[in-house]
C-alpha positions in Angstrom: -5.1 -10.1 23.9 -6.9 -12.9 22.5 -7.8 -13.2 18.6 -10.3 -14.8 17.6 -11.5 -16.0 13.8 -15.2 -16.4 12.1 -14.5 -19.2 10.0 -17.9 -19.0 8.7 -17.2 -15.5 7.7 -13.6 -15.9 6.2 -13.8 -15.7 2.6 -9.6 -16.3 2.2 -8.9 -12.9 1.4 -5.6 -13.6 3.3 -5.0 -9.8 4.0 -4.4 -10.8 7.6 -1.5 -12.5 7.0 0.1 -9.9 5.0 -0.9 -7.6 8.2 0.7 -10.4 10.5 1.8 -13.6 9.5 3.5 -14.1 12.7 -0.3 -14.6 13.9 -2.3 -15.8 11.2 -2.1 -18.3 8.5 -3.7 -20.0 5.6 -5.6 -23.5 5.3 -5.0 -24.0 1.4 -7.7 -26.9 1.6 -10.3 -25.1 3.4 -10.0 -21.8 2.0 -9.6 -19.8 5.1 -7.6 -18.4 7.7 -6.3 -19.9 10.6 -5.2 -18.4 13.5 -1.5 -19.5 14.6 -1.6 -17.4 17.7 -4.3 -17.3 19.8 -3.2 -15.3 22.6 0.3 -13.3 20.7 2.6 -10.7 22.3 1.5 -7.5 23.2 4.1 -6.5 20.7 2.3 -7.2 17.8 -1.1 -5.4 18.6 -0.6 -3.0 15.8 -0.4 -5.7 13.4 -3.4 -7.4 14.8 -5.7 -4.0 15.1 -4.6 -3.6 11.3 -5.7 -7.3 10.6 -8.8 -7.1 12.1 -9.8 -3.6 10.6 -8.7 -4.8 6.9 -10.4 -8.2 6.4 -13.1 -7.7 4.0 -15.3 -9.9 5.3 -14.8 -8.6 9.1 -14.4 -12.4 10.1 -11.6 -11.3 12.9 -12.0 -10.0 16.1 -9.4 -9.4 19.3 -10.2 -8.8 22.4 -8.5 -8.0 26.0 -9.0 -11.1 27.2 -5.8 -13.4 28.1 
């Protein structure tokens, strides 16, 4: 799995990291997320899936790519 973030799109919501902090964090400076594990465990998919579908501003993506 492979996450991947729109930092265009991010609007620093941070919901992600209450889905998965283990995953993603936050750029206090910028205002947006940052991803802390690009490739994570398989493990944590659930978290991830719940990440992706709750951002408001659908700036997160994963894929099946390793």
């Amino acid at each position: 799995m492979k996450v991947v973030a729109d930092l265009d799109l991010c609007q620093g919501h941070q919901m992600c990291q209450g889905e998965a902090p283990d995953v993603f964090g936050f750029d206090e400076d910028a205002d947006v997320v940052v991803v802390l594990q690009e490739h994570p465990d398989q493990s944590v998919r659930p978290q991830v899936r719940a990440a992706v579908q709750y951002c408001p501003a659908m700036a997160l993506a994963m894929t099946d790519e390793e």
